[in-house]
C-alpha positions as CSV (number, residue, x, y, z in Angstrom):
1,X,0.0,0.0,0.0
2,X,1.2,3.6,-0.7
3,X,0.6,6.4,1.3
4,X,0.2,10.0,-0.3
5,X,1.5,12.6,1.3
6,X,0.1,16.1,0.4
7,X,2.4,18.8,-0.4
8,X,3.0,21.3,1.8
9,X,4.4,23.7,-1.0
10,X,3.2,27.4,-1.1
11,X,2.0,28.9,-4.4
12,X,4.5,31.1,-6.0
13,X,3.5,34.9,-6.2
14,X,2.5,35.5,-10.1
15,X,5.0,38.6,-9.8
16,X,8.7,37.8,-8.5
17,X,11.8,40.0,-7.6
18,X,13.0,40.0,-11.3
19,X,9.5,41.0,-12.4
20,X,9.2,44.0,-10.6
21,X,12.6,45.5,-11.6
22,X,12.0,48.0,-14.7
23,X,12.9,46.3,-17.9
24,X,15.6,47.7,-20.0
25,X,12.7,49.7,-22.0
26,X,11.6,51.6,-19.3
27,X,14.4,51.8,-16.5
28,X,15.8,55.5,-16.0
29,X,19.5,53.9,-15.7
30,X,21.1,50.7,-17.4
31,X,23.5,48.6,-17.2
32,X,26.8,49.2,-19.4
33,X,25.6,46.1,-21.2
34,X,22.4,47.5,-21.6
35,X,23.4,50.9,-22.8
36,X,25.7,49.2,-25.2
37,X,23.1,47.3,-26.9
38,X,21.1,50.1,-26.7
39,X,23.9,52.0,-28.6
40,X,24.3,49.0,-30.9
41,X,28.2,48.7,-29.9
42,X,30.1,46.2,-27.9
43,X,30.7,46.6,-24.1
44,X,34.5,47.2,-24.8
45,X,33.7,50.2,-26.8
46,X,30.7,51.4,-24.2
47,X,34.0,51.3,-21.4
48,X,36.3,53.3,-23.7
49,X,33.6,55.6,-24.3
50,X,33.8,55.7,-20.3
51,X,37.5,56.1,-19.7
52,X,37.5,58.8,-22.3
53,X,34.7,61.0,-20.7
54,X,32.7,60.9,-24.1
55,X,29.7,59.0,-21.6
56,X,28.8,59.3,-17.9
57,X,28.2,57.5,-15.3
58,X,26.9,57.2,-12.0
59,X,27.9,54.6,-9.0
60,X,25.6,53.0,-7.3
61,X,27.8,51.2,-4.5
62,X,29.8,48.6,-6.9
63,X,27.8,49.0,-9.6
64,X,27.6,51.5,-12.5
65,X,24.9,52.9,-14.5
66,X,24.2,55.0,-17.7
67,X,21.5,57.1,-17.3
68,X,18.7,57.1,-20.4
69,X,19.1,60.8,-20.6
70,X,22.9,60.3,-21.0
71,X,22.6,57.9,-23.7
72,X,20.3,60.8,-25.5
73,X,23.2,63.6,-24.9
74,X,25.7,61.1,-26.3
75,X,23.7,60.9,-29.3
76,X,22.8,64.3,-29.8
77,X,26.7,65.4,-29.4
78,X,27.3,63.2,-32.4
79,X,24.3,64.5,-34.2
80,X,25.7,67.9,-33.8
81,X,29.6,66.8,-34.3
82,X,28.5,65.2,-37.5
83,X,26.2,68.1,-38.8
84,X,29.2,70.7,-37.8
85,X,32.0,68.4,-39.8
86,X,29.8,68.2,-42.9
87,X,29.5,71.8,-42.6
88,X,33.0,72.2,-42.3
89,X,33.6,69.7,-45.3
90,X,31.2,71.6,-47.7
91,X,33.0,74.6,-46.9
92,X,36.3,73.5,-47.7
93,X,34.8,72.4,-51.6
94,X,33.2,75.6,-52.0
């Protein structure tokens, strides 16, 4: 004869620690990783963009963040850079 024993396990909440956090879409600071795919380069380039000063970022304790807003300056400096070479360039033709 077997005996059942009924299980004493509790139902897991439908919304856990990792589902909480902000995803990658909506969070106000990322990950190098994350700002590097969001950047579409590779995380060796996202830290040399660091070291030079060319992106910011903040410490939290050990870890280190990009802000969203600092990704959007990054990209608007190289808007303007590129728009102020071309300028530059079509000068130099005329």
């Amino acid at each position: 004869m077997v005996l059942m024993t009924p299980t004493t396990e509790q139902p897991r909440s439908s919304t856990s620690r990792r589902e909480e956090r902000p995803t990658s879409d909506t969070a106000l600071l990322l990950t190098p990783e994350e700002a590097a795919r969001r950047l579409s380069v590779g995380r060796t380039t996202l830290y040399e963009l660091l070291a030079r000063g060319e992106l910011r970022s903040v410490s939290l304790g050990r870890c280190r963040r990009i802000s969203v807003a600092e990704l959007q300056a990054f990209v608007e400096r190289l808007d303007a850079s590129a728009v102020a070479s071309a300028a530059l360039r079509d000068h130099d033709i005329r």
